[in-house]
ZALOKE-589720 format. One record per residue (C-alpha): z negated, x negated, y; residue number from 1; residue in one letter. Coordinates in Angstrom, 1 decimal. Each point is the difference from the previous one (the first is absolute). Last residue first. Example, Ala and Ser with C-alpha at 12.3 -4.5 7.8 and 13.67 -1.06 7.14 Angstrom:
+--------+--------+--------+-----+--------+
|      w |      u |      v | num | residu |
+--------+--------+--------+-----+--------+
|   -7.1 |  -13.7 |   -1.1 |   2 |      S |
|   -0.7 |    1.4 |   -3.4 |   1 |      A |
+--------+--------+--------+-----+--------+
***
This chain:
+--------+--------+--------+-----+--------+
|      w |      u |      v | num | residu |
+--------+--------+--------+-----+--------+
|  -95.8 | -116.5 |  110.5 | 102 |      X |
|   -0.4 |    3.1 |    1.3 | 101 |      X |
|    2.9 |    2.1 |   -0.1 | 100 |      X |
|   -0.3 |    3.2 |    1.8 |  99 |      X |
|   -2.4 |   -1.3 |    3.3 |  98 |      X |
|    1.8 |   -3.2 |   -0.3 |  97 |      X |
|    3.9 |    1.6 |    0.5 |  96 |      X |
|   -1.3 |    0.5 |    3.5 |  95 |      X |
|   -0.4 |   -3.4 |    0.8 |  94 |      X |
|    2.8 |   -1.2 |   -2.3 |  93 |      X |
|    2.5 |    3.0 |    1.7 |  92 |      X |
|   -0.1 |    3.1 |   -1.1 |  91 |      X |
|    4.3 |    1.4 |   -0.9 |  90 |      X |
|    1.1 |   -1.9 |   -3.0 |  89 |      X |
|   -3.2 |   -0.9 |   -1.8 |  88 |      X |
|   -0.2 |    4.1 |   -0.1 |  87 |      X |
|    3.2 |    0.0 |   -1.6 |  86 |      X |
|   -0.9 |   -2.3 |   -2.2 |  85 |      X |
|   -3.3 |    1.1 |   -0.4 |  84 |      X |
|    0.9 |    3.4 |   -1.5 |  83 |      X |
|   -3.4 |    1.6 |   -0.4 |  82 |      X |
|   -0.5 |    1.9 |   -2.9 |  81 |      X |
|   -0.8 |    3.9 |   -0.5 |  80 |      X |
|   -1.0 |    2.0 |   -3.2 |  79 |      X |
|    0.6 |    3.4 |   -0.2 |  78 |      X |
|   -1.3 |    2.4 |   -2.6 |  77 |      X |
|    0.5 |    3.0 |   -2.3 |  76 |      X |
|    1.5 |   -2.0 |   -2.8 |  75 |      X |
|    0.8 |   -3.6 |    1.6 |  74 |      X |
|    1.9 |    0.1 |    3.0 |  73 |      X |
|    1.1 |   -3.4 |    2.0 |  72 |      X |
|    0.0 |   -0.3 |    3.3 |  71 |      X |
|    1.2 |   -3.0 |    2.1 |  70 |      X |
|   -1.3 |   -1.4 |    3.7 |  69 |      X |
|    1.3 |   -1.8 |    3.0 |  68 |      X |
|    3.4 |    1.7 |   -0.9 |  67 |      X |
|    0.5 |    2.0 |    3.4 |  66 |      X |
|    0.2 |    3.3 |   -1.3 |  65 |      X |
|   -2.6 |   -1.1 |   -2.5 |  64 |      X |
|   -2.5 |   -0.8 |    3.1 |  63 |      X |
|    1.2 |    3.6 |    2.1 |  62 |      X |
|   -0.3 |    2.0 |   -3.7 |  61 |      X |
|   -3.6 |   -1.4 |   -0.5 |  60 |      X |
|   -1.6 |    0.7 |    3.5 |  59 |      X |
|    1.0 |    4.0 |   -0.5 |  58 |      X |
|   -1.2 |   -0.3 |   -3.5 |  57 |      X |
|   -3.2 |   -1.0 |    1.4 |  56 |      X |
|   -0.3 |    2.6 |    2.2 |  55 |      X |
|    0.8 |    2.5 |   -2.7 |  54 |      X |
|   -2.4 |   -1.6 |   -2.6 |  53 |      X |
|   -3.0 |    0.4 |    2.5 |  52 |      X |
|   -1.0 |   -3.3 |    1.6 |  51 |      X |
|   -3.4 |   -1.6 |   -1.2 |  50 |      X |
|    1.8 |   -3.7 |    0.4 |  49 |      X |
|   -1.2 |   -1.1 |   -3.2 |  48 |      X |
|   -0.1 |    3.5 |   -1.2 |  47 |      X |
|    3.7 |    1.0 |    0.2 |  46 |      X |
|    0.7 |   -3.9 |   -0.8 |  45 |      X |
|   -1.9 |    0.6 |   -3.7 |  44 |      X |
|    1.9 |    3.1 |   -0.5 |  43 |      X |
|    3.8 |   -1.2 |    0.7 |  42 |      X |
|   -1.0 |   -3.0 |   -2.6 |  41 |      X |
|   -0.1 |   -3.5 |    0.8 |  40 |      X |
|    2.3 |   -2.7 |   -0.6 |  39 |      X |
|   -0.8 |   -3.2 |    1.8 |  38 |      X |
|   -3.8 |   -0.4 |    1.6 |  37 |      X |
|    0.8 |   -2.2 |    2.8 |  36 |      X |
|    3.3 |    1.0 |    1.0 |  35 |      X |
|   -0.4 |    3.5 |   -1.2 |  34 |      X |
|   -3.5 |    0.3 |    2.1 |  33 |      X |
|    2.1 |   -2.1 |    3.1 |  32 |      X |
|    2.8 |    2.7 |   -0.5 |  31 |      X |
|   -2.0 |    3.1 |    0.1 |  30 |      X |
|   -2.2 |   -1.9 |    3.1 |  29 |      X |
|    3.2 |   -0.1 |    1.9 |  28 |      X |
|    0.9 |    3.5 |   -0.8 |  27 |      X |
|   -3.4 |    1.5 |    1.0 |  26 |      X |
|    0.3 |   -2.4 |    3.5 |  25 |      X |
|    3.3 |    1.7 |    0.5 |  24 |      X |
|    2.9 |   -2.4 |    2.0 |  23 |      X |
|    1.3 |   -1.9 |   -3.1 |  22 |      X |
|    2.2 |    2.8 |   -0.8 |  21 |      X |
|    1.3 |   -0.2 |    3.4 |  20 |      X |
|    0.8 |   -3.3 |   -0.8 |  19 |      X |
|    2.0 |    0.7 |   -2.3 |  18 |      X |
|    1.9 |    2.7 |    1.1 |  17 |      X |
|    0.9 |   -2.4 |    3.2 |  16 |      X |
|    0.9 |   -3.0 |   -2.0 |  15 |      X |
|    2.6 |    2.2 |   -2.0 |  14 |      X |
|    1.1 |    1.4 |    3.0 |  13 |      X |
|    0.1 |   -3.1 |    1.7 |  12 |      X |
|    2.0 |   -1.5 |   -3.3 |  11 |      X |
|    2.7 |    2.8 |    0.6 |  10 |      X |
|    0.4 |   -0.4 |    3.5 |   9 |      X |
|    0.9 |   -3.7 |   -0.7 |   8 |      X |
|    2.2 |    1.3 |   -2.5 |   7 |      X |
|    1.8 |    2.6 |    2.4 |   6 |      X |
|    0.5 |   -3.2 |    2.5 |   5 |      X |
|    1.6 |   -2.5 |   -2.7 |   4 |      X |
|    2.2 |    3.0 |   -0.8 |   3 |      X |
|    1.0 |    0.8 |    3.7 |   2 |      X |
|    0.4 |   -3.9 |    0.8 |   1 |      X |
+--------+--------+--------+-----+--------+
***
């Protein structure tokens, strides 16, 4: 019962982070431009959303820390990708809509 318990606290953690990741209008709108956009460089999202870099580094770290998106760093520069699975696995079809339209 104590290990079933401590992995049911475990997944509520996990859902919790997540969620709270989801609770920023700037980082929802960074994953619905990488949703519907796909890769897109560090400098094209800082002017998208006119945020200064630091901000938006800020918004960055709390979506990679949850895995809804990946970097990858070419030369000087990042580029950032929505991880839908992830996402797919958290929004529900309603919500999933606004990222994935179909």
């Amino acid at each position: 019962m104590v290990k079933q318990t401590a992995v049911c606290d475990t997944t509520l953690l996990d859902y919790e982070k997540n969620f709270k990741a989801l609770s920023d209008q700037k980082r929802l709108h960074i994953l619905r431009i990488l949703a519907t956009e796909g890769r897109t460089c560090v400098c094209d999202l800082s002017e998208l959303l006119a945020l200064p870099q630091s901000k938006l580094s800020y918004h960055l770290k709390i979506l990679l820390d949850v895995n809804f998106i990946s970097v990858e760093k070419e030369g000087k520069w990042n580029y950032y990708s929505a991880n839908s699975d992830e996402i797919k696995k958290i929004l529900s079809p309603d919500l999933c809509c606004l990222f994935y339209p179909e």
